[in-house]
The first five atom37 places (N, CA, C, CB, O) and aatype in JSON, in Angstrom:
{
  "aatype": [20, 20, 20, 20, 20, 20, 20, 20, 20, 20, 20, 20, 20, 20, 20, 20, 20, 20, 20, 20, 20, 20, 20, 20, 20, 20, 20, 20, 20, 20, 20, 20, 20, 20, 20, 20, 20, 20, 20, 20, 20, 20, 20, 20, 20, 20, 20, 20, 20, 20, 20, 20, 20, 20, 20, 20, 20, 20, 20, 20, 20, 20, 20, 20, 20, 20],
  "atom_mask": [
    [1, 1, 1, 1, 1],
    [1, 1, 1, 1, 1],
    [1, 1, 1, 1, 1],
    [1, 1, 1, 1, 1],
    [1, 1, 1, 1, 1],
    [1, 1, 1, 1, 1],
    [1, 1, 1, 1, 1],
    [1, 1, 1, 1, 1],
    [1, 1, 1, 1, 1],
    [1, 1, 1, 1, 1],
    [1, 1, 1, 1, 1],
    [1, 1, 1, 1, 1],
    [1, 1, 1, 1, 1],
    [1, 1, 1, 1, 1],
    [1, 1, 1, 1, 1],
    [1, 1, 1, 1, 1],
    [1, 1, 1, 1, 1],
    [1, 1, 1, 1, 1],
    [1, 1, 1, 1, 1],
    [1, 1, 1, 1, 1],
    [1, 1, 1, 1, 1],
    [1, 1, 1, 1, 1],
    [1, 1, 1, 1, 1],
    [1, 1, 1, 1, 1],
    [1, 1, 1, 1, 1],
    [1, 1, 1, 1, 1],
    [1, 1, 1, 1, 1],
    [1, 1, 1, 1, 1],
    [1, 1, 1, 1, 1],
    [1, 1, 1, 1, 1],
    [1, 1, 1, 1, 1],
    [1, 1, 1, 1, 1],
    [1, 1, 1, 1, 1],
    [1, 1, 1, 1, 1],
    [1, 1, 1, 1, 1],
    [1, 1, 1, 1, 1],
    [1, 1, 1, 1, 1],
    [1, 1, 1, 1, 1],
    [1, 1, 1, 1, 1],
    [1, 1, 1, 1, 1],
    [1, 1, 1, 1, 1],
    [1, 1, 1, 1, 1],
    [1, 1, 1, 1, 1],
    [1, 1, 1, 1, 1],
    [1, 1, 1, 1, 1],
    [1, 1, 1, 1, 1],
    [1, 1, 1, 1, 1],
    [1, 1, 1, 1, 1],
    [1, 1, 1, 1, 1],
    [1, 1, 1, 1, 1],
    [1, 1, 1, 1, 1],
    [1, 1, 1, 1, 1],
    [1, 1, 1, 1, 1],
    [1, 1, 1, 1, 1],
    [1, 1, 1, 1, 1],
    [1, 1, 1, 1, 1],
    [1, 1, 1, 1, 1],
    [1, 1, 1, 1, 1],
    [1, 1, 1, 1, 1],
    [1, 1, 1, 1, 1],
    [1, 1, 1, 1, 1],
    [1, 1, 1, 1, 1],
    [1, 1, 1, 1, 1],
    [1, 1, 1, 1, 1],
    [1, 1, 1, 1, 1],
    [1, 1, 1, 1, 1]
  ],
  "atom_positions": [
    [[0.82, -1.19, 0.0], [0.0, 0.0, 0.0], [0.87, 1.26, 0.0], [-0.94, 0.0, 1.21], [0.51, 2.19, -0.72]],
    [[2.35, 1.43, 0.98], [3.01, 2.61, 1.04], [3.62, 2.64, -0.63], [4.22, 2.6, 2.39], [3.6, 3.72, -1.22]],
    [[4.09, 1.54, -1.25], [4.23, 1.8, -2.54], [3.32, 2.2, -3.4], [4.64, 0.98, -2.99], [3.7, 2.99, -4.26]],
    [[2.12, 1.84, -3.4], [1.13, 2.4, -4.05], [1.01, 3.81, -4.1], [0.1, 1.94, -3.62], [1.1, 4.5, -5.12]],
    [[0.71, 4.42, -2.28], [0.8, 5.76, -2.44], [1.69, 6.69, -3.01], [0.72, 6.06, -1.59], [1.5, 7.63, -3.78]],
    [[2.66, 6.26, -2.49], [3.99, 7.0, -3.09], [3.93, 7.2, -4.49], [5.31, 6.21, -2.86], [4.12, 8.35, -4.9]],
    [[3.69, 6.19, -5.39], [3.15, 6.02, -6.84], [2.54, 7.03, -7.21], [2.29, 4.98, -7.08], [3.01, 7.75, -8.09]],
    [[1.38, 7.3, -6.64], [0.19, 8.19, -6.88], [-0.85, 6.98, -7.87], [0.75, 9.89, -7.85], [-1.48, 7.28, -8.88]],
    [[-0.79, 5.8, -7.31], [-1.94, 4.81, -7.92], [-2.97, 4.9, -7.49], [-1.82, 3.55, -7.84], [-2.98, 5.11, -6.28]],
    [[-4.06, 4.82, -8.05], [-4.88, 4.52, -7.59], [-6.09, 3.1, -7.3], [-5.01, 5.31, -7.94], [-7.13, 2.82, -6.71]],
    [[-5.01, 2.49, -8.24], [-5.49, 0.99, -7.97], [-4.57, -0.1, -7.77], [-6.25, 0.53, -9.03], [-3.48, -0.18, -8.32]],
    [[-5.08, -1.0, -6.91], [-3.36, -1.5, -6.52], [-2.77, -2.46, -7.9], [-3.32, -2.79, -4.77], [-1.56, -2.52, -8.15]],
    [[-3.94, -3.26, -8.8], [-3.49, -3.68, -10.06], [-2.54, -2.9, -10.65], [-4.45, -3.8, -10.88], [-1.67, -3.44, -11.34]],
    [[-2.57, -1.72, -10.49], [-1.36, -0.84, -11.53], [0.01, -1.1, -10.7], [-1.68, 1.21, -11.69], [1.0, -1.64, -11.17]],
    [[-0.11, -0.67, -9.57], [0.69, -0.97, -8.77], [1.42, -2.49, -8.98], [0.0, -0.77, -7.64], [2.52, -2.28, -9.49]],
    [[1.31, -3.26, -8.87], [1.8, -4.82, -8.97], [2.13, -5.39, -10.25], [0.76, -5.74, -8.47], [2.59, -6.53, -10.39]],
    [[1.83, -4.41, -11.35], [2.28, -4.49, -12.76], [3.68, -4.04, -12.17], [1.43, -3.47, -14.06], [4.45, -4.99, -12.0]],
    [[4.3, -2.51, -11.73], [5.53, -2.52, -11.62], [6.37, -3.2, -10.65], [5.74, -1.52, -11.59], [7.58, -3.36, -10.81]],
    [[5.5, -3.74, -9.32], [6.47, -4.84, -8.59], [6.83, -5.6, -8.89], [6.32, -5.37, -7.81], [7.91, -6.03, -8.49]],
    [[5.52, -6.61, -10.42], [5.91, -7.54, -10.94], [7.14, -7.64, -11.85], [5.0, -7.85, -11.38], [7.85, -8.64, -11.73]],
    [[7.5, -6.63, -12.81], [8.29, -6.15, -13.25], [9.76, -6.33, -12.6], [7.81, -5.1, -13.34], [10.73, -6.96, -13.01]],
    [[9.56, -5.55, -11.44], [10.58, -5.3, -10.54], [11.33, -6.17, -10.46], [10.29, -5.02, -9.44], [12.52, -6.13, -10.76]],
    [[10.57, -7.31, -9.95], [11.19, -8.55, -9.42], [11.59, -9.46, -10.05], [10.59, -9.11, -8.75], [12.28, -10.38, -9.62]],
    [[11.11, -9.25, -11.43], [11.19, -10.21, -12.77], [12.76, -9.86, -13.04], [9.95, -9.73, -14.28], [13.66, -10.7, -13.01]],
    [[12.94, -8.4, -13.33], [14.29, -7.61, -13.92], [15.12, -7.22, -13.24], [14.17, -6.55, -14.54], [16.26, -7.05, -13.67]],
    [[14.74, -6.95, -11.88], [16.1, -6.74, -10.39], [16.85, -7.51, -10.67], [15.83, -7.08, -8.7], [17.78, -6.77, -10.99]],
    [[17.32, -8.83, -10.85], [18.16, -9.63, -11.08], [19.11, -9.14, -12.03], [17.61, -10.69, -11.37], [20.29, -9.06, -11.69]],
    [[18.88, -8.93, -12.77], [19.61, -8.35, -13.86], [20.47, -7.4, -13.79], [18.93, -7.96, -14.64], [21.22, -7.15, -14.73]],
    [[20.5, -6.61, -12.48], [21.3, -5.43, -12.28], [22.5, -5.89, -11.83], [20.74, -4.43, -11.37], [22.58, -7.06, -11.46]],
    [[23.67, -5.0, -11.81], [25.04, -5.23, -11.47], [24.5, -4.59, -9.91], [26.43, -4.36, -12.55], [23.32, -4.44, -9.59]],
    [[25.79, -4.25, -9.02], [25.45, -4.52, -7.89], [25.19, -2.76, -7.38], [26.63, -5.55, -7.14], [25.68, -1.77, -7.92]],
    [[24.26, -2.79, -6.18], [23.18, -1.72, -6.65], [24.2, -0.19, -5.79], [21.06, -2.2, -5.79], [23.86, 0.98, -5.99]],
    [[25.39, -0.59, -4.89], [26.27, 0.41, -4.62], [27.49, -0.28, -4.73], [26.07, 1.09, -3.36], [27.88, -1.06, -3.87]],
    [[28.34, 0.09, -6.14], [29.39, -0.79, -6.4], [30.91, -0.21, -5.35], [29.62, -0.73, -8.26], [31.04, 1.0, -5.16]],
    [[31.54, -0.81, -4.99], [32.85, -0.37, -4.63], [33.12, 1.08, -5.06], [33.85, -1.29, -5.24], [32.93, 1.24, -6.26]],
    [[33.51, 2.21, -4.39], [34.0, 3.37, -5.41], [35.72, 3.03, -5.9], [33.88, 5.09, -4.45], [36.61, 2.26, -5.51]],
    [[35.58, 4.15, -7.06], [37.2, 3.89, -7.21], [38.22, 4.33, -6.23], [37.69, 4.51, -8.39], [37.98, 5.16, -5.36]],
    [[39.32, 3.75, -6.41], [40.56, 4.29, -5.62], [40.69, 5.62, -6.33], [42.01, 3.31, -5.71], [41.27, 6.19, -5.4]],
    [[40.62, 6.37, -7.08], [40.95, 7.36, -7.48], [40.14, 8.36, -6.92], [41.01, 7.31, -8.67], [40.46, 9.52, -6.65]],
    [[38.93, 7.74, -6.76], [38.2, 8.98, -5.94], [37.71, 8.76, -4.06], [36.58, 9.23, -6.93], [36.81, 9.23, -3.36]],
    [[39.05, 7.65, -3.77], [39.39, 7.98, -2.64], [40.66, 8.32, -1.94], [38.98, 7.28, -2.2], [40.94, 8.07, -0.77]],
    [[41.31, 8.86, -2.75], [42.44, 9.72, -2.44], [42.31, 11.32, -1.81], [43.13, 9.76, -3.72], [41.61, 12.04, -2.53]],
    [[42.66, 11.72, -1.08], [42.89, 13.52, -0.27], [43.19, 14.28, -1.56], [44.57, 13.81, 1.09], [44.21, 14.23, -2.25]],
    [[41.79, 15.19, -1.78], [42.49, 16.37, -2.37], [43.48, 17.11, -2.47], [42.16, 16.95, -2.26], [43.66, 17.36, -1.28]],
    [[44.51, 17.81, -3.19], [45.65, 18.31, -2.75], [45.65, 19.26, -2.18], [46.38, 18.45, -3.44], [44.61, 19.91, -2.3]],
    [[46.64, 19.79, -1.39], [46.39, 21.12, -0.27], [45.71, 22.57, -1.14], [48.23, 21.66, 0.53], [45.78, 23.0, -2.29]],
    [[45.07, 22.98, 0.13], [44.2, 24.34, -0.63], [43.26, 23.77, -1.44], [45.11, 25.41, -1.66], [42.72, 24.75, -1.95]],
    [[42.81, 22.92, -1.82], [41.63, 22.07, -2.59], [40.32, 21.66, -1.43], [42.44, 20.41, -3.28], [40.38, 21.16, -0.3]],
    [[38.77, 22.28, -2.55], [38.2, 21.49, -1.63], [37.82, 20.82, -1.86], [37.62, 21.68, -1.03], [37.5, 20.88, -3.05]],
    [[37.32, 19.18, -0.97], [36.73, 17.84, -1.69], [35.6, 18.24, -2.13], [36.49, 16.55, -0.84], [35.25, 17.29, -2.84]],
    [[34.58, 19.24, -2.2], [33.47, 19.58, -2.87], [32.41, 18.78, -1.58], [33.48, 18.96, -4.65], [31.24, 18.65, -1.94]],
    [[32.65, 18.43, -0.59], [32.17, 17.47, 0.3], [31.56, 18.66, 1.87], [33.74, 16.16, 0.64], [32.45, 19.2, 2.52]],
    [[30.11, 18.9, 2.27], [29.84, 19.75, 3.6], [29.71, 18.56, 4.48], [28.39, 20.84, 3.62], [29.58, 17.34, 4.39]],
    [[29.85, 19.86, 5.73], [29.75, 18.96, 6.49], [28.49, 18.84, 7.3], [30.74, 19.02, 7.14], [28.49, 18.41, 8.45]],
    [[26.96, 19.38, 6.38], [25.44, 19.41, 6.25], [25.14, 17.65, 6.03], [24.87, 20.54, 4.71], [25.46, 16.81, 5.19]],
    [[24.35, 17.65, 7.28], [23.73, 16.14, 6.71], [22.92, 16.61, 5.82], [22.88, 15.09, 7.75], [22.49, 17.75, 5.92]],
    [[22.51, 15.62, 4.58], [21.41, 15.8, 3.67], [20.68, 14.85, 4.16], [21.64, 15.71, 2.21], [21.13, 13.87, 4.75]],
    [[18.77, 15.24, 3.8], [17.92, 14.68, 4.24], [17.17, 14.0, 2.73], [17.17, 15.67, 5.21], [16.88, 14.57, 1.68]],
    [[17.01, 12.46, 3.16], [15.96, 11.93, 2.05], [15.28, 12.73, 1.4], [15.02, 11.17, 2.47], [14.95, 13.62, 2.18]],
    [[14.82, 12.95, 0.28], [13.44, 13.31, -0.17], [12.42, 12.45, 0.42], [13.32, 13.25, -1.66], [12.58, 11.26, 0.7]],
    [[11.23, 13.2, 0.61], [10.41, 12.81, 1.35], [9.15, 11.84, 0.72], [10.07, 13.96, 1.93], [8.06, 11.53, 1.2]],
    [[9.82, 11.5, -0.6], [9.42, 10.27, -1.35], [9.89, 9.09, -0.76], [9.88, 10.27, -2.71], [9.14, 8.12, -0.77]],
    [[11.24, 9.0, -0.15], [11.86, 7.88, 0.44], [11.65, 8.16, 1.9], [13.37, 7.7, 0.02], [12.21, 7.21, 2.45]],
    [[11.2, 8.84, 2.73], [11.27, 9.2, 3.88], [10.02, 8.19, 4.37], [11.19, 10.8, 4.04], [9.05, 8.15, 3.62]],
    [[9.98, 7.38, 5.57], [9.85, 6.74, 6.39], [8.74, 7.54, 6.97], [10.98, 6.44, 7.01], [9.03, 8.6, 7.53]],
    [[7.33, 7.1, 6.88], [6.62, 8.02, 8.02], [5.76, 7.21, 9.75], [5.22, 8.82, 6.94], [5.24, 7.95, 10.58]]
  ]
}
């Protein structure tokens, strides 16, 4: 049902067309947070910034937990 809403379905048949989907073709994916590279875990060089705050970011409230 929380997938549904989130959707904006209004019937859960529509809904279960894309879970069915989902579950059919998830397999198929490579892996869903791969290793990062070593190259982009190396220290910026001095006076450089990693482009990185130190602000937590918050979910969108599509993924947010109620």
């Amino acid at each position: 049902m929380k997938i549904m809403q989130r959707a904006g379905h209004s019937d859960l048949a529509t809904t279960m067309i894309y879970v069915r989907t989902a579950e059919t073709i998830g397999q198929g994916f490579g892996e869903v947070f791969p290793p990062i590279p070593e190259a982009l875990l190396e220290p910026a060089p001095d006076g450089e910034s990693s482009g990185e705050s130190s602000e937590t970011l918050e979910a969108p409230s599509l993924l947010r937990e109620n």
